[in-house]
C-alpha positions as a Markdown table, in Angstrom:
| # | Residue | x | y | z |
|---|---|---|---|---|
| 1 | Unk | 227.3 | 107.0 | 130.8 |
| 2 | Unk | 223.9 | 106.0 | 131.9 |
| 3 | Unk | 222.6 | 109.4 | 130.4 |
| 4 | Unk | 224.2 | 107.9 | 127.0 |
| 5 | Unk | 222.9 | 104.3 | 127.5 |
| 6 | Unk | 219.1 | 105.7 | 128.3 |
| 7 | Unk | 218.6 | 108.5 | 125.2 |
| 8 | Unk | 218.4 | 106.1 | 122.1 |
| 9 | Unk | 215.9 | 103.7 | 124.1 |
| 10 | Unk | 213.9 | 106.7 | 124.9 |
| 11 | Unk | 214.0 | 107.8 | 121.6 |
| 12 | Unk | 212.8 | 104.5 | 120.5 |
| 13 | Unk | 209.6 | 104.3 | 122.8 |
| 14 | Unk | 208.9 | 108.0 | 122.2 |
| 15 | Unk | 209.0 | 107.5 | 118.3 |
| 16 | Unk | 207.4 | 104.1 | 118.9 |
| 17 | Unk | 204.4 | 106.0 | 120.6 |
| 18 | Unk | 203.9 | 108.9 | 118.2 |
| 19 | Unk | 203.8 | 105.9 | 115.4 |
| 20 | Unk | 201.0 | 104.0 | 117.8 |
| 21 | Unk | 198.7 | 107.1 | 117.3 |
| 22 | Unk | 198.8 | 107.1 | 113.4 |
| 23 | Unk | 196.3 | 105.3 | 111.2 |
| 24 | Unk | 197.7 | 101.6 | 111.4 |
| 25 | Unk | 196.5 | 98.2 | 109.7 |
| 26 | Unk | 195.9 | 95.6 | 112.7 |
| 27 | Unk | 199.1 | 93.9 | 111.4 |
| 28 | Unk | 201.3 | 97.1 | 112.0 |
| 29 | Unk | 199.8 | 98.0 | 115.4 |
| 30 | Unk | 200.8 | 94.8 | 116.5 |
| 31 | Unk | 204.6 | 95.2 | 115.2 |
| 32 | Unk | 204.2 | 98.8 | 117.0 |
| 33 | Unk | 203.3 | 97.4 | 119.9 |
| 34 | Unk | 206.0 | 94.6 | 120.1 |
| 35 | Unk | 208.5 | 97.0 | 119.4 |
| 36 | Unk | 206.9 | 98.8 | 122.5 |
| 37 | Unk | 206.7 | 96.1 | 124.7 |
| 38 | Unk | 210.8 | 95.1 | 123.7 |
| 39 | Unk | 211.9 | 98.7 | 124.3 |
| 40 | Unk | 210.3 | 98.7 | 127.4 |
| 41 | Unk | 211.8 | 95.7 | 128.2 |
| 42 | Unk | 215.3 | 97.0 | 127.0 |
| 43 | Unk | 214.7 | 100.0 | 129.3 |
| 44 | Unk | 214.2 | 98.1 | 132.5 |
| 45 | Unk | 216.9 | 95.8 | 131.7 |
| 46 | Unk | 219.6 | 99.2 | 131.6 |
| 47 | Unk | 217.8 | 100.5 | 134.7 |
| 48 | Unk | 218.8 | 97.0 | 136.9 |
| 49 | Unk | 221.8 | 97.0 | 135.5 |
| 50 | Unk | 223.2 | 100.7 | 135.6 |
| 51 | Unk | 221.1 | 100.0 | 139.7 |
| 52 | Unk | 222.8 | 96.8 | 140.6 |
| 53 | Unk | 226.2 | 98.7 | 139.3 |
| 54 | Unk | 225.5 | 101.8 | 141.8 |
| 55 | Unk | 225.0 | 99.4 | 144.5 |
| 56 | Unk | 228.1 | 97.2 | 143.7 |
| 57 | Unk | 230.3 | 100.3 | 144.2 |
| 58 | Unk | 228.1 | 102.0 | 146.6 |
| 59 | Unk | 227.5 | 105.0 | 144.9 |
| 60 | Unk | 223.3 | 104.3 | 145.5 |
| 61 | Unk | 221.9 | 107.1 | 147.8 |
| 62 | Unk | 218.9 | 106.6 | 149.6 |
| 63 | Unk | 216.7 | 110.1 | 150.1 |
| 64 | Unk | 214.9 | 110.3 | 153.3 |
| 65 | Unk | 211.8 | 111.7 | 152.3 |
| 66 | Unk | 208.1 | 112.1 | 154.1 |
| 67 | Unk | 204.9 | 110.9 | 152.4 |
| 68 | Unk | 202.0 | 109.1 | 152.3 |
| 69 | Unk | 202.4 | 105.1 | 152.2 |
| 70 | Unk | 198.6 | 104.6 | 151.7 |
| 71 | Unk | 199.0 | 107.0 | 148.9 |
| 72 | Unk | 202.1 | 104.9 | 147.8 |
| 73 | Unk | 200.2 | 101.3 | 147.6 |
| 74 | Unk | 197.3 | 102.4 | 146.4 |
| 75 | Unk | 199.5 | 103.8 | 143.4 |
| 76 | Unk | 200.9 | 100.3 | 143.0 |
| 77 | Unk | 197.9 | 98.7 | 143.4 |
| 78 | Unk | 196.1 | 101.0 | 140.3 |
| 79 | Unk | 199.3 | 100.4 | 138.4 |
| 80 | Unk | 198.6 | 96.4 | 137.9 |
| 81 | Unk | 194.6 | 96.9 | 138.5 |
| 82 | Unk | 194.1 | 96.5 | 134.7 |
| 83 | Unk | 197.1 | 93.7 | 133.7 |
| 84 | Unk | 194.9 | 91.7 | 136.3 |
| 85 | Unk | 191.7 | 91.8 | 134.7 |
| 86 | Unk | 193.8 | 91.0 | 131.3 |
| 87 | Unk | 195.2 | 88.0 | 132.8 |
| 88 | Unk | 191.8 | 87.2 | 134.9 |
| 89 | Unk | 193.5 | 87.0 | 138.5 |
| 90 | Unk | 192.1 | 87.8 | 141.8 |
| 91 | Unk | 194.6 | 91.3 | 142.4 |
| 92 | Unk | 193.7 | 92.9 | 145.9 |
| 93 | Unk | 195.0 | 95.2 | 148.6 |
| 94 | Unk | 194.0 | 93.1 | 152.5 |
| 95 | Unk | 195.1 | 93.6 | 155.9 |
| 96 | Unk | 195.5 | 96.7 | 157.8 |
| 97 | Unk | 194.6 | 99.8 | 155.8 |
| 98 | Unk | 194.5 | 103.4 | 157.1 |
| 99 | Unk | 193.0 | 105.9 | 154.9 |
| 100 | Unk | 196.7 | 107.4 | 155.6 |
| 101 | Unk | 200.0 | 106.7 | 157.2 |
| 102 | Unk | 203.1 | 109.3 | 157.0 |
| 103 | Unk | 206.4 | 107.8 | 157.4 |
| 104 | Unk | 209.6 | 108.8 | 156.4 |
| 105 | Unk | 212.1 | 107.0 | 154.3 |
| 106 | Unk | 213.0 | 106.9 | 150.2 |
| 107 | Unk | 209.2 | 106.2 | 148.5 |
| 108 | Unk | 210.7 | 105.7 | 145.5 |
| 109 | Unk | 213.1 | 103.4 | 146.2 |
| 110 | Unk | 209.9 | 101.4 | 148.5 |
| 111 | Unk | 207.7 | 101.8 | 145.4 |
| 112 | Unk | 210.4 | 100.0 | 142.9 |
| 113 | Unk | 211.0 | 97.3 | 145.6 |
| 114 | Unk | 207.2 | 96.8 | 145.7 |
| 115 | Unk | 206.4 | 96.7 | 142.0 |
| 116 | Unk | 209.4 | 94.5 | 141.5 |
| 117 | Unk | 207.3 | 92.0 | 143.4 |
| 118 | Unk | 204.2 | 92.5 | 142.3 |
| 119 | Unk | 205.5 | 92.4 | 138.9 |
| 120 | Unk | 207.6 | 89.7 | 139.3 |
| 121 | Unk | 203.9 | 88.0 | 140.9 |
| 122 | Unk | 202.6 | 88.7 | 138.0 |
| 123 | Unk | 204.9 | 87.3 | 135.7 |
| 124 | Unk | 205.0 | 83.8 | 137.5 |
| 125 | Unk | 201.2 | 83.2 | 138.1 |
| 126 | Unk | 199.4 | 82.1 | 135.5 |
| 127 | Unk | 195.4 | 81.2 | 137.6 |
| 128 | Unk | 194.3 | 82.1 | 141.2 |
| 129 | Unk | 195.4 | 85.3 | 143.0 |
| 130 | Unk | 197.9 | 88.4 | 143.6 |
| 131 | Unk | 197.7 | 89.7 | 147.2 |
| 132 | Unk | 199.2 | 92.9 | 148.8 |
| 133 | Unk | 199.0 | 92.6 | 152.8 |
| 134 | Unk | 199.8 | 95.1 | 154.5 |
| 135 | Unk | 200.2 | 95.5 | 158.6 |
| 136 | Unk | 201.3 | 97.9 | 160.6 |
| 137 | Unk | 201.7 | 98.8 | 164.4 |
| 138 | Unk | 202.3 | 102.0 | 165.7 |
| 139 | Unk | 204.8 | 102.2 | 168.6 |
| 140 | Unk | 203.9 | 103.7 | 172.3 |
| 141 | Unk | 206.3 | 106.9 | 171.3 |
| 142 | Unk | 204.2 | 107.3 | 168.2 |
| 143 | Unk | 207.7 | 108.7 | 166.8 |
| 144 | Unk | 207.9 | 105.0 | 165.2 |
| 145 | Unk | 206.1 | 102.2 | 163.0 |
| 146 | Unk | 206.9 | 99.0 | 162.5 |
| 147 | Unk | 205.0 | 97.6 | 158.7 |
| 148 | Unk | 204.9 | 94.7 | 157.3 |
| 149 | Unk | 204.1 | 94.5 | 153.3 |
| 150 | Unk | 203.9 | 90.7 | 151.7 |
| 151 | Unk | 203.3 | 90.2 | 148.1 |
| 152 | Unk | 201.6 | 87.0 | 148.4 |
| 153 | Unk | 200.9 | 85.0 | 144.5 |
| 154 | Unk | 199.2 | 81.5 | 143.8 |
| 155 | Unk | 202.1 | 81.2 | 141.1 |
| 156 | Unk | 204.7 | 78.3 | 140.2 |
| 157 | Unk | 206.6 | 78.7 | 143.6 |
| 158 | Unk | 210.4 | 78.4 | 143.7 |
| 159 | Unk | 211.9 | 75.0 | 144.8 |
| 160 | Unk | 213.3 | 74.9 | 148.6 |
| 161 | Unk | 217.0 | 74.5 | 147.3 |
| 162 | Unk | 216.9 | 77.4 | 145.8 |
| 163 | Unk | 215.4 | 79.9 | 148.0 |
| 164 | Unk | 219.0 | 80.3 | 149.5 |
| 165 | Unk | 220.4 | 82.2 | 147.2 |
| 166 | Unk | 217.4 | 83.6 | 145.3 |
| 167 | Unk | 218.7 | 86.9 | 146.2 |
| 168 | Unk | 221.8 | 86.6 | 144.7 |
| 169 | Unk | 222.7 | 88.7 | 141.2 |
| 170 | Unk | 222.0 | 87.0 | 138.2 |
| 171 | Unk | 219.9 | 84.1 | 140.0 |
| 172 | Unk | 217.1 | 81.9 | 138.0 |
| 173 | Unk | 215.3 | 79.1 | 138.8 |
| 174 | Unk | 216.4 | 77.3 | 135.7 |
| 175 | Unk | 217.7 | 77.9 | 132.3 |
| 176 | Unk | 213.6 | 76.6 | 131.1 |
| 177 | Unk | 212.2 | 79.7 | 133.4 |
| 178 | Unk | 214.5 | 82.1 | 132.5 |
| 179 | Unk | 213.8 | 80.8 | 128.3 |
| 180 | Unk | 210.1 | 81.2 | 129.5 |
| 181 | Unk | 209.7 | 84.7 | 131.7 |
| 182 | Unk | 212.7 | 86.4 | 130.6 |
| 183 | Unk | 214.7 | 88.8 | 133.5 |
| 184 | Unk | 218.1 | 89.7 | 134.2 |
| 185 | Unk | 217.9 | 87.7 | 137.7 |
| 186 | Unk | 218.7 | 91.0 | 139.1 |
| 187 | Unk | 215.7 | 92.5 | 140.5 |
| 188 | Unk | 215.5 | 90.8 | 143.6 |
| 189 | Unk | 219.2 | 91.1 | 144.1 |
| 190 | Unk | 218.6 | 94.8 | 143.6 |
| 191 | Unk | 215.7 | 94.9 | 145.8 |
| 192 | Unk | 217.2 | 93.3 | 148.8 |
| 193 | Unk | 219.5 | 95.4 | 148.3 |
| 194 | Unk | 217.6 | 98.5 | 148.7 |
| 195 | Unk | 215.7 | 97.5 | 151.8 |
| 196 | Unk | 218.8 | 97.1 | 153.5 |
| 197 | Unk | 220.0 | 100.5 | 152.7 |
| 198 | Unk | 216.5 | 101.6 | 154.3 |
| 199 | Unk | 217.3 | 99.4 | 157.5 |
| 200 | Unk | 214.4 | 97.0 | 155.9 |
| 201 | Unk | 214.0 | 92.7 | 155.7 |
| 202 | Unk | 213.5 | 91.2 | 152.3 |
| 203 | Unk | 212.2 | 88.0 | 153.4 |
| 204 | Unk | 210.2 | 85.4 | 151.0 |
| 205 | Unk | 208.8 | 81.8 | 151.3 |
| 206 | Unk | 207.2 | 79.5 | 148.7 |
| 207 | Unk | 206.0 | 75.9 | 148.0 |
| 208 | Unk | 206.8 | 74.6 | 144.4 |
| 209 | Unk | 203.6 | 74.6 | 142.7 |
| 210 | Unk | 201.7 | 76.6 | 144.8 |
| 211 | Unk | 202.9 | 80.0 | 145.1 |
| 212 | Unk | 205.6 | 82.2 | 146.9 |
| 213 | Unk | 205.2 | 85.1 | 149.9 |
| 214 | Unk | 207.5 | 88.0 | 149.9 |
| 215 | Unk | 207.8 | 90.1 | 153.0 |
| 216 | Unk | 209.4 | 93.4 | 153.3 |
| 217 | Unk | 209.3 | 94.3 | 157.1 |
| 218 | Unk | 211.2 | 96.9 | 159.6 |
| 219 | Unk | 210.6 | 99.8 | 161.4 |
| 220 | Unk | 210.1 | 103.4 | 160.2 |
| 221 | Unk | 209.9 | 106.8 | 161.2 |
| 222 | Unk | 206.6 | 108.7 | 161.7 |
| 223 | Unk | 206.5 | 112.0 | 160.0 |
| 224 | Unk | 203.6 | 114.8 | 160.1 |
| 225 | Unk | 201.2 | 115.7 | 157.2 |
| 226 | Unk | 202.9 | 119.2 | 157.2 |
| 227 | Unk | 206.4 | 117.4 | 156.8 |
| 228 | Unk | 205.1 | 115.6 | 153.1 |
| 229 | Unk | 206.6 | 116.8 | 150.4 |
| 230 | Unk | 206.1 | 114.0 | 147.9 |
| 231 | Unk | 203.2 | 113.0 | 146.3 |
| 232 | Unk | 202.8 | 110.4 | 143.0 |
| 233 | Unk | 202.0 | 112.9 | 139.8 |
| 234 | Unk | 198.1 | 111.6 | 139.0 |
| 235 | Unk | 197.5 | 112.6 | 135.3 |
| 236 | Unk | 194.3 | 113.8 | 134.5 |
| 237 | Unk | 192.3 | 112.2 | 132.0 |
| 238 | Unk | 190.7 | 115.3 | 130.7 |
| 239 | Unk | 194.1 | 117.0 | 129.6 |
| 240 | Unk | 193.8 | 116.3 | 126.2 |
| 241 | Unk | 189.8 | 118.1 | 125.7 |
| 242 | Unk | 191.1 | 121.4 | 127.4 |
| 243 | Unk | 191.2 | 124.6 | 125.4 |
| 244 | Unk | 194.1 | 125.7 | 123.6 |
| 245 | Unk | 195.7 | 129.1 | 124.3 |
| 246 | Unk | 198.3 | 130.8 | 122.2 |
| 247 | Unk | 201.0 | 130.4 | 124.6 |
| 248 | Unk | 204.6 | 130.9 | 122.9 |
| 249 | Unk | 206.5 | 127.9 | 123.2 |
| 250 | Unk | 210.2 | 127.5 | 123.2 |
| 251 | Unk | 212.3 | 123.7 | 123.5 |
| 252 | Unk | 215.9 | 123.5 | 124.3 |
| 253 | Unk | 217.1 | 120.0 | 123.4 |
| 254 | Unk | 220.1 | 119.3 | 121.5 |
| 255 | Unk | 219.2 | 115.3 | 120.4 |
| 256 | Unk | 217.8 | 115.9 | 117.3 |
| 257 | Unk | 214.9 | 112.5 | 117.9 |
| 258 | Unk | 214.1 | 114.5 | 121.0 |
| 259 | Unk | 213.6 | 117.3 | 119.7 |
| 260 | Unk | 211.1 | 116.0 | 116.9 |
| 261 | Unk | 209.4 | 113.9 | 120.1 |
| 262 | Unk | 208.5 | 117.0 | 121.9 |
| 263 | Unk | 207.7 | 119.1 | 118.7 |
| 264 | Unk | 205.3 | 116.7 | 117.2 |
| 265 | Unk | 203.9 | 115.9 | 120.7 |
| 266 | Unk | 203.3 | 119.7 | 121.4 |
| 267 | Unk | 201.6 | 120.5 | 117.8 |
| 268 | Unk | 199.5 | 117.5 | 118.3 |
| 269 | Unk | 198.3 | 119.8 | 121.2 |
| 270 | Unk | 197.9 | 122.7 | 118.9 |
| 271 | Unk | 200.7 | 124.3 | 119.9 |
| 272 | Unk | 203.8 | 126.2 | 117.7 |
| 273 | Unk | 206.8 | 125.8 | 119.5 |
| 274 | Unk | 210.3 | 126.6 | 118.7 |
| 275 | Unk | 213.6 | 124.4 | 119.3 |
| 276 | Unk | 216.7 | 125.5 | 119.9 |
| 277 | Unk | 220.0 | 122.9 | 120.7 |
| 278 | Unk | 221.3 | 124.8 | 123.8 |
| 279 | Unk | 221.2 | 126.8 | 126.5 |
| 280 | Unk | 222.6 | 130.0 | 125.0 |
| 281 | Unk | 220.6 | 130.1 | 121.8 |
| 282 | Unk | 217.7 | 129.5 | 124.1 |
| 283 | Unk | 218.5 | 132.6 | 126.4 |
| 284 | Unk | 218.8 | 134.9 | 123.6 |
| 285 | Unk | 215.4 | 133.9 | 122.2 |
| 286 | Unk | 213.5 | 134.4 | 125.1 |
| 287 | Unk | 215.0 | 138.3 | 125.8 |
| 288 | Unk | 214.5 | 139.2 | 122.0 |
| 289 | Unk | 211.4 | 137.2 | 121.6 |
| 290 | Unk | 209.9 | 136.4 | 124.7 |
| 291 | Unk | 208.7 | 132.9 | 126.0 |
| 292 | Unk | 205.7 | 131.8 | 128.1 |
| 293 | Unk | 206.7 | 128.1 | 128.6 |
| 294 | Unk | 210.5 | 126.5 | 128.8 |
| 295 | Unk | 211.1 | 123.1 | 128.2 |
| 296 | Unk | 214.5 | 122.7 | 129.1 |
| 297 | Unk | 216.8 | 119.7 | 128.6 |
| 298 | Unk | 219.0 | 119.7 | 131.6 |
| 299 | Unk | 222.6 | 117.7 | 130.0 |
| 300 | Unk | 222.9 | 119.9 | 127.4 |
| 301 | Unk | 226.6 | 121.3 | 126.1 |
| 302 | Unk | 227.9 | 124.6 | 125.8 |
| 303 | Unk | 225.3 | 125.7 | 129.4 |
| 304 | Unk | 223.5 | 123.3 | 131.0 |
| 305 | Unk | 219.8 | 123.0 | 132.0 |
| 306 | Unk | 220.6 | 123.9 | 135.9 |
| 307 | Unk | 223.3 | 126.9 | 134.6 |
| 308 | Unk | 220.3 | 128.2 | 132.2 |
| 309 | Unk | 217.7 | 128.2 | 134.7 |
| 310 | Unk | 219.6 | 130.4 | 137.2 |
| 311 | Unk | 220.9 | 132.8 | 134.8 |
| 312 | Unk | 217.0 | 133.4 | 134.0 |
| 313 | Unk | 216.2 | 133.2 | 137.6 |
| 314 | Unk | 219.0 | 135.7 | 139.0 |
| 315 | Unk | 220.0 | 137.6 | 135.9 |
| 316 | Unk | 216.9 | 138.0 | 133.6 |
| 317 | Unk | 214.0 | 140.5 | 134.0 |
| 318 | Unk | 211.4 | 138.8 | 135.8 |
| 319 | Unk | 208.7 | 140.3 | 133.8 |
| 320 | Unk | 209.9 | 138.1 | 130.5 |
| 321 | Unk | 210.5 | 135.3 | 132.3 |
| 322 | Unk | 208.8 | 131.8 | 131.6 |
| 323 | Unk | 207.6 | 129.2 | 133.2 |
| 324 | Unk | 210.2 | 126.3 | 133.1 |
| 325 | Unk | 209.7 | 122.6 | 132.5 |
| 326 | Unk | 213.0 | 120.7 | 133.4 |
| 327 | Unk | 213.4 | 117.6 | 130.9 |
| 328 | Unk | 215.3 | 115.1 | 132.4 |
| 329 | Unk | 216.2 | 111.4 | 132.3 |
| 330 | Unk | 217.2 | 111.0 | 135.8 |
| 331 | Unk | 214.2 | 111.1 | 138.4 |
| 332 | Unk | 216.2 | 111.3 | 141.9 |
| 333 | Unk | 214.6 | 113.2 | 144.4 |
| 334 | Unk | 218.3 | 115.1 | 144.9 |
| 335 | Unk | 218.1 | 115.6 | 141.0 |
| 336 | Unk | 214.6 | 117.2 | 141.3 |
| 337 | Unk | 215.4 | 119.2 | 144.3 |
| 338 | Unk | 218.0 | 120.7 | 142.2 |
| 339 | Unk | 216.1 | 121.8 | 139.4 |
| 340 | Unk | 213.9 | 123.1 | 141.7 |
| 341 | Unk | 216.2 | 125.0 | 143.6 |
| 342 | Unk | 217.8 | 126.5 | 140.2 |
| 343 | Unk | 214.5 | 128.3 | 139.6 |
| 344 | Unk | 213.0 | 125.1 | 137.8 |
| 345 | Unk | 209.1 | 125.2 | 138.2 |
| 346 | Unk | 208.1 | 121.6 | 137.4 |
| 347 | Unk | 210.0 | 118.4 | 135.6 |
| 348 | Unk | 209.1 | 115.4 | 133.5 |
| 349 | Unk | 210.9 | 112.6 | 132.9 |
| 350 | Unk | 212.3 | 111.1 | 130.0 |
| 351 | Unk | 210.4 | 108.9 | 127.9 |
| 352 | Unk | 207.5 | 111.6 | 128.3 |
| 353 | Unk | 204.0 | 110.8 | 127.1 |
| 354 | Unk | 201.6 | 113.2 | 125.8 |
| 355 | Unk | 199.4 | 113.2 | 128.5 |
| 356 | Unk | 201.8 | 114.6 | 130.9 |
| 357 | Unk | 202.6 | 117.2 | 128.7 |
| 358 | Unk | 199.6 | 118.2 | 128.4 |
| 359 | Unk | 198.8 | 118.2 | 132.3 |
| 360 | Unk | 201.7 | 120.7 | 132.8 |
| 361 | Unk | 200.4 | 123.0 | 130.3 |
| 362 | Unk | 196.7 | 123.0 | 131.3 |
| 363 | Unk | 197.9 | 123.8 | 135.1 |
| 364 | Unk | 199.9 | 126.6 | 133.5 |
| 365 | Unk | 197.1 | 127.8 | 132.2 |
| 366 | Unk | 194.9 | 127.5 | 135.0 |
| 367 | Unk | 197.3 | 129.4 | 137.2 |
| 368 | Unk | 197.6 | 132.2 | 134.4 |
| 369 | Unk | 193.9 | 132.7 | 134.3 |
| 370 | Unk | 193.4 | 133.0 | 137.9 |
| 371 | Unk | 196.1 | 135.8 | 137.5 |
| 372 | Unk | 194.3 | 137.3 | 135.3 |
């Protein structure tokens, strides 16, 4: 179901940024862009709802997962750096912070309980600052951590009565706050929610009028550098003035917007490629044609994305075998370690933008060259 709920909003913010890149009047790039905003709004609101559902019937999995949780903040961090500026507030990392820190527990389940906050910091400050603290200590066994990370705003504050059950689903201050800033009153319900799955506090404090604390605290396994096998994807900014190669291009996607997204995406890079709507159609292209690069829709009908992939992997003659890009709504680490493990080489999630695109192609080329 959530697959079903999530492809028409993608295909409206995918459309909605193809249009943004046209020649527009002032007065239509600002419809475009409130059609953006809206849809992204749309798409966060399924996301805490289709969440708060896998949590209410405990079907939420939490993936234990080493990485970097320097790396981690400073991703945050980089992700409000310029909606700070835009709203002129003081937005800064303070406290304790190690060039890195390995621990192991869900990062991307941390990272959406940390821009919840920040976000939600944001949203209710309108002068002064947005802090992230961070502490840590390392215990005598060195096998353990125990962190501390506040998101600490000089917003509107939330009055004392309702602090008790501003972790509650559906919770707002008032119906004049929830008119003003929008919200489901689920993200904090969600994110308390979370931390307790990773044996983590969701604490907060405030003053009405002068701003609110939130605390996420607990202790955390250490893990070793070798152990990391996560790392946030940094886009380079360069993608786009790389040269073009003729690479042969094939798309398996049966939605018919998605597969005009891609297709105009990829010849706005210069490329050719070809679509096909399955899995079967798109095996029997790449034996009698031949393929470099496979982007592969993994629900598809007839055979899957995971079912295609293997029969390439196992069954098809390595020499004409391409390099395959898994297209997928759903960014679990179990979902990527899937397509991974089916013979997958690397994955984007769905809305893609062009830049990403174009990132996994110039690193195909790279690697090809050095082959070469």
């Amino acid at each position: 179901m959530s697959h079903e709920i999530r492809t028409p909003v993608h295909g409206i913010l995918g459309v909605t940024g193809l249009l943004s890149e046209t020649k527009l009047q002032p007065e239509q790039k600002e419809y475009v862009d409130i059609i953006r905003r809206n849809g992204n709004l749309l798409l966060n609101l399924l996301n805490d709802i289709l969440d708060f559902s896998k949590l209410e019937s405990y079907h939420m999995k939490i993936e234990i997962i080493a990485f970097d949780l320097m790396d981690l903040l400073r991703d945050v961090f980089y992700l409000f750096e310029t909606y700070a500026k835009r709203k002129n507030l003081e937005f800064k990392m303070v406290g304790d912070l190690p060039s890195s820190l390995i621990i192991s527990t869900d990062p991307n389940r941390l990272k959406q309980i940390i821009v919840n906050l920040v976000s939600n910091a944001f949203k209710f400050t309108e002068k002064g600052s947005v802090l992230i603290e961070f502490e840590f200590d390392i215990k005598s066994d060195s096998k353990q951590c125990d962190i501390r990370i506040r998101v600490r705003d000089t917003g509107i504050g939330i009055p004392e009565q309702k602090l008790k059950e501003l972790f509650q689903a559906y919770t707002q201050m008032d119906t004049s706050v929830s008119r003003k800033y929008g919200g489901t009153g689920l993200g904090l319900a969600i994110s308390k929610g979370l931390a307790e799955m990773m044996n983590l506090k969701l604490t907060t404090q405030s003053v009405i009028n002068r701003g609110s604390v939130f605390e996420i605290s607990g202790r955390i396994p250490l893990a070793e550098r070798s152990e990391v096998n996560f790392e946030p994807k940094k886009l380079n900014p360069d993608t786009n003035g790389a040269s073009i190669q003729d690479l042969r291009i094939l798309v398996a996607e049966d939605n018919e917007t998605n597969q005009m997204l891609i297709k105009k995406v990829l010849e706005k890079l210069g490329y050719e490629p070809v679509i096909v709507s399955n899995g079967i159609e798109a095996l029997h292209h790449i034996e009698t044609k031949g393929t470099d690069v496979f982007f592969l829709d993994i629900q598809m009908p007839e055979l899957s994305g995971i079912e295609t992939a293997k029969i390439l992997t196992q069954h098809t003659n390595q020499s004409i075998r391409p390099y395959i890009i898994a297209m997928t709504a759903n960014a679990s680490q179990e979902d990527k370690e899937d397509c991974l493990a089916s013979g997958i080489n690397e994955y984007i999630s769905k809305p893609f933008r062009k830049e990403e695109i174009a990132d996994l192609l110039n690193h195909f080329i790279a690697r090809k060259n050095l082959k070469t």
